[in-house]
C-alpha positions in Angstrom: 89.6 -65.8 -25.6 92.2 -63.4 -28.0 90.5 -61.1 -30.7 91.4 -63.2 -33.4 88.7 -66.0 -31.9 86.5 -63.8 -31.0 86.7 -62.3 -34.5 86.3 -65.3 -36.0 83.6 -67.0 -33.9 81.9 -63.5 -34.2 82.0 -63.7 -38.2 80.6 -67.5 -37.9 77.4 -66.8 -35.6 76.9 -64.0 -38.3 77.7 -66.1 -41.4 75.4 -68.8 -40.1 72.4 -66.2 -39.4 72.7 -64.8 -42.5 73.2 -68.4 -44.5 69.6 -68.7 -42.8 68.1 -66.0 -43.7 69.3 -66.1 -47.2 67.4 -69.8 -47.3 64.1 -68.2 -45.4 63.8 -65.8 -48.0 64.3 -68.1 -50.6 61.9 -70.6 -49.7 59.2 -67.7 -49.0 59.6 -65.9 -52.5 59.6 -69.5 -54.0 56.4 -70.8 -52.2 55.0 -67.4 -53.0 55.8 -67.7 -56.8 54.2 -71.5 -56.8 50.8 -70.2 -55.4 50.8 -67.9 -58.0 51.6 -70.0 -60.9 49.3 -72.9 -59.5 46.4 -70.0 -58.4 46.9 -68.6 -62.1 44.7 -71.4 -63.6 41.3 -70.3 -61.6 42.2 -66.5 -62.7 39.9 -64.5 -64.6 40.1 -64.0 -68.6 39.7 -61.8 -71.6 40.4 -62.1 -74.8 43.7 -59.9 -76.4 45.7 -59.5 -79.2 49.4 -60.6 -79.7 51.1 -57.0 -81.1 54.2 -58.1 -81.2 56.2 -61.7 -81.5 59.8 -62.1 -82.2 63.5 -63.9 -81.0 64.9 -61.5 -78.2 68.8 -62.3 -78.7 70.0 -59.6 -76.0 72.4 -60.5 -73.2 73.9 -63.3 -75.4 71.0 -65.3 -74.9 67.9 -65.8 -77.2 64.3 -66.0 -76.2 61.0 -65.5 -77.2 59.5 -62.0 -76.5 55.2 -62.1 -77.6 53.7 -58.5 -76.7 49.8 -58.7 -76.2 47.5 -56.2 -75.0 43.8 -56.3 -73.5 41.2 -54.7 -72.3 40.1 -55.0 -68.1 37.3 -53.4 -66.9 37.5 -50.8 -69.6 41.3 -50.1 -69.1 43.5 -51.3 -71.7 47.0 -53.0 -70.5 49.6 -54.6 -72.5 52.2 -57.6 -70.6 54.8 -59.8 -72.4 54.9 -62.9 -70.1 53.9 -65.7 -71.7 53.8 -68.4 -68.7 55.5 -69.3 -65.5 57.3 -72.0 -67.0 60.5 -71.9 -68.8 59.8 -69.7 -71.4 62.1 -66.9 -70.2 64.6 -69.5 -71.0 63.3 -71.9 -73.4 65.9 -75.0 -73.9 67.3 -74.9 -77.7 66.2 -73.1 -81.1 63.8 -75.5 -81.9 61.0 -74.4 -78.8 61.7 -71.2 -79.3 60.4 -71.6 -82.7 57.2 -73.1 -81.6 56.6 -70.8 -79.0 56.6 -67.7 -81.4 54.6 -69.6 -84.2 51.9 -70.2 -81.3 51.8 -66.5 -81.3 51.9 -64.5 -84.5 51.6 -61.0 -84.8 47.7 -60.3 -84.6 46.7 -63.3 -83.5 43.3 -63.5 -80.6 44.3 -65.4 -77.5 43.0 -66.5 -73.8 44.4 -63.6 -71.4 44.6 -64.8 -67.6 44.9 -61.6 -65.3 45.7 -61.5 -61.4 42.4 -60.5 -59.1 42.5 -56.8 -58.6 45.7 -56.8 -60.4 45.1 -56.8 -64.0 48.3 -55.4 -64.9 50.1 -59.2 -64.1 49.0 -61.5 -66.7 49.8 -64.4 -68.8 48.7 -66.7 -71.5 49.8 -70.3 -70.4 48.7 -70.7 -67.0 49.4 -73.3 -64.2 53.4 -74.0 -65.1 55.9 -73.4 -62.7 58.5 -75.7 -63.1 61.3 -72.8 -62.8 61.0 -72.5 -59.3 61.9 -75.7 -58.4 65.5 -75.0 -58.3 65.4 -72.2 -56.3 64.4 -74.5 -53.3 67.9 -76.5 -54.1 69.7 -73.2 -53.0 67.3 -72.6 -50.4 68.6 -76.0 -48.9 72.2 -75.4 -49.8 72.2 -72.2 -47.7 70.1 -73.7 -44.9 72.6 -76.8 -44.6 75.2 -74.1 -45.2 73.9 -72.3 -42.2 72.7 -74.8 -39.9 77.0 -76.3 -39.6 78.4 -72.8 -39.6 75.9 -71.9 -36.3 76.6 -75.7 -34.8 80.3 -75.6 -35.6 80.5 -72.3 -33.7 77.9 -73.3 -30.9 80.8 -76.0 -30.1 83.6 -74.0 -30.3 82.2 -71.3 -27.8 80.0 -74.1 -25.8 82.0 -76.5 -25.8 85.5 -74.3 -25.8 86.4 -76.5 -28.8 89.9 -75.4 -30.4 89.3 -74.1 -34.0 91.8 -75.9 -36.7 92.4 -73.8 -39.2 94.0 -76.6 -40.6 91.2 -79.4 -41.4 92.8 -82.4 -42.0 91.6 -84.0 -45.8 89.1 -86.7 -44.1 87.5 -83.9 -42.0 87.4 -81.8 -45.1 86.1 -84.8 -47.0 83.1 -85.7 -43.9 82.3 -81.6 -43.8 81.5 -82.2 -47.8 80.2 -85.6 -47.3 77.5 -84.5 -45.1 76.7 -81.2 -46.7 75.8 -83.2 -49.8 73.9 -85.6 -48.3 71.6 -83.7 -46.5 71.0 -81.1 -49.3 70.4 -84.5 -51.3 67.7 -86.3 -49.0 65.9 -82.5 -48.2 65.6 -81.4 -52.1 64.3 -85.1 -52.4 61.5 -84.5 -49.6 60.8 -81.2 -50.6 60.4 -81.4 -54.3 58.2 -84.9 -54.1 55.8 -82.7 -52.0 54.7 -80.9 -55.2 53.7 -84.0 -56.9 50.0 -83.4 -58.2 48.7 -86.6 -55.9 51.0 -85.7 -53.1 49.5 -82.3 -52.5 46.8 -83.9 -52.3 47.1 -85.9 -49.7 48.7 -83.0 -47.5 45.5 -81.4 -48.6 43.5 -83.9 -47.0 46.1 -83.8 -43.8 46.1 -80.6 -42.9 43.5 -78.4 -44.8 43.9 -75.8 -46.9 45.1 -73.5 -44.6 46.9 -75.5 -41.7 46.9 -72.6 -38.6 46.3 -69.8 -40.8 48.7 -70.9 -43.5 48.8 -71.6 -46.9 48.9 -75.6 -47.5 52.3 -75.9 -49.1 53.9 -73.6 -46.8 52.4 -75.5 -43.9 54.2 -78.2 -45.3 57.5 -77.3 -46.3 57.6 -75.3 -42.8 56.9 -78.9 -41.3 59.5 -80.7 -43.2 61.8 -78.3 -42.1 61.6 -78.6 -38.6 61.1 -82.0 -38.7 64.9 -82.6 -41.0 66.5 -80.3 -38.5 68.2 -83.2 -36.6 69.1 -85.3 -39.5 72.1 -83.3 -40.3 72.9 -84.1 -37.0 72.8 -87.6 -37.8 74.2 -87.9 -41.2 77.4 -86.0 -39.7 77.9 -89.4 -36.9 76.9 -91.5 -39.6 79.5 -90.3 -42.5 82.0 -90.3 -39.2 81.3 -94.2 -38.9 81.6 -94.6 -42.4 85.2 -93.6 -42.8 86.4 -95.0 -39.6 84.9 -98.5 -41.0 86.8 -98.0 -44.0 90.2 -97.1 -42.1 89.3 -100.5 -40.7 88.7 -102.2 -43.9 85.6 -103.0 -42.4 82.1 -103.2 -44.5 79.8 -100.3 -42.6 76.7 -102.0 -42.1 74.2 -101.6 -39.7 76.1 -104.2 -36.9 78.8 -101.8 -37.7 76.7 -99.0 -36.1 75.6 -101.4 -33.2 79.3 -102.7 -32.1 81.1 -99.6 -33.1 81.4 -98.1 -29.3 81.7 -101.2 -27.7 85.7 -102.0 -29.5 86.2 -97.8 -30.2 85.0 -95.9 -27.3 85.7 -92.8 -28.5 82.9 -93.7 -31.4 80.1 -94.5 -28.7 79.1 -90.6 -29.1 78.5 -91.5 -33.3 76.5 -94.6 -32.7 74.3 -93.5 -30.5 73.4 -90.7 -32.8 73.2 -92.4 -35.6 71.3 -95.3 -33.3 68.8 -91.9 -32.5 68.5 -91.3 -36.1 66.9 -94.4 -36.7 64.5 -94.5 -34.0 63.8 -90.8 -34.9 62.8 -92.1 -38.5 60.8 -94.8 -37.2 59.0 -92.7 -34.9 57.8 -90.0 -37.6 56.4 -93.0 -39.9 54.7 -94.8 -37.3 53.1 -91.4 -36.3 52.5 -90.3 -39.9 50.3 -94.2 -39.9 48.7 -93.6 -37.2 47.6 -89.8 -38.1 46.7 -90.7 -41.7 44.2 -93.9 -40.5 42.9 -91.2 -38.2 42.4 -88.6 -41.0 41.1 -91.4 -43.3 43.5 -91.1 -45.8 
């Protein structure tokens, strides 16, 4: 192996750890920011007074900027967060109007403080829509990640020659299947904060699944559980452009007669044949947990 392999194989083991850890620590501020804004609605309250209320137009944006103080256990604070939702970056002139003409100067309003942490309070509680997106780079990095390590695991494994030239289909399959998975993960991962699907994982697993917040639990599971289907979508984007080089229709017989006339395409089928079985597996043992759990 010369230096400039090893340097670069080197680099991509490094790249692909750090592409992970940048998506681990994503998804654990962002499920950390979620229990707050969703745990914000049982806080405790006291009435304060808005001080100050006006248009902050600094950094070439404009926002709404309210100022309230009140009084904790004898201790007076003062905050300037309104709610978790988009209110840092309210879309268009016209909300930010109604945000400030909820609050004029003087006005009394519902304070919601942080147990044992008064100083971390707001006045609209339970809104947390702005960490949503977060998770969509949390995936990007994780997909990001997850083919930098495998690309590399095959090229020292396997002793695969790098290209530095990718040809424009294997560019178009790398992007292909980067964008599907981020697609079909931010798709599983956001549903799971519907109001009546937390529910049910509620009713799944508890409240705290092996000493674990719920939602965490969850995501944690999805995760591990999506790992292969990169896998999978990569064979499966593979059949899809040989079919078209064809001028075949990619169906599912596709996928089942592939290897059979293209041997060197037996390796794809049977990993995309994997990937279906692999789905069918995880929903006939989701069934069969759920009628156990009585859901």
């Amino acid at each position: 192996m010369n230096m400039k392999n090893l340097v670069g194989k080197t680099f991509g083991i490094l790249g692909g750890i750090g592409f992970l850890f940048a998506a681990i620590a994503i998804f654990v501020w962002d499920v950390e920011k979620l229990g707050q804004a969703r745990d914000s609605r049982d806080w405790p309250k006291v009435d304060g007074r808005v001080t100050l209320s006006n248009v902050d137009r600094g950094q070439g944006e404009s926002r709404p900027y309210v100022v309230y103080t009140y009084t904790v256990e004898g201790a007076l604070y003062t905050s300037n967060q309104i709610s978790f939702d988009l209110f840092d970056k309210p879309g268009g002139q016209g909300r930010i109007e109604s945000i400030i003409a909820r609050y004029p100067v003087g006005k009394t309003v519902t304070v919601y403080y942080k147990p044992n942490e008064a100083g971390i309070a707001i006045l609209e509680p339970g809104d947390y829509s702005p960490f949503f997106m977060p998770l969509l780079f949390g995936a990007v990095f994780f997909v990001g990640g997850s083919l930098i390590l495998w690309k590399t695991f095959r090229q020292v494994v396997v002793n695969e020659r790098q290209d530095s030239h990718l040809g424009t289909t294997a560019k178009r399959r790398i992007v292909a299947t980067a964008g599907m998975s981020v697609l079909f993960y931010a798709m599983i991962v956001l549903t799971s904060f519907d109001s009546a699907v937390r529910e049910t994982e509620v009713k799944a697993f508890g409240e705290r699944p092996a000493g674990m917040p719920n939602l965490l639990f969850v995501l944690a599971l999805q995760t591990l559980l999506y790992l292969p289907v990169s896998w999978v979508f990569w064979h499966l984007v593979g059949l899809t452009f040989h079919a078209r080089q064809e001028g075949r229709r990619f169906s599912v017989w596709y996928i089942l007669t592939a290897g059979r006339y293209h041997p060197h395409l037996r390796r794809s089928q049977l990993a995309c044949i994997a990937g279906i079985v692999y789905f069918v597996v995880i929903c006939v043992a989701w069934i069969v947990y759920a009628e156990a759990r009585g859901i």
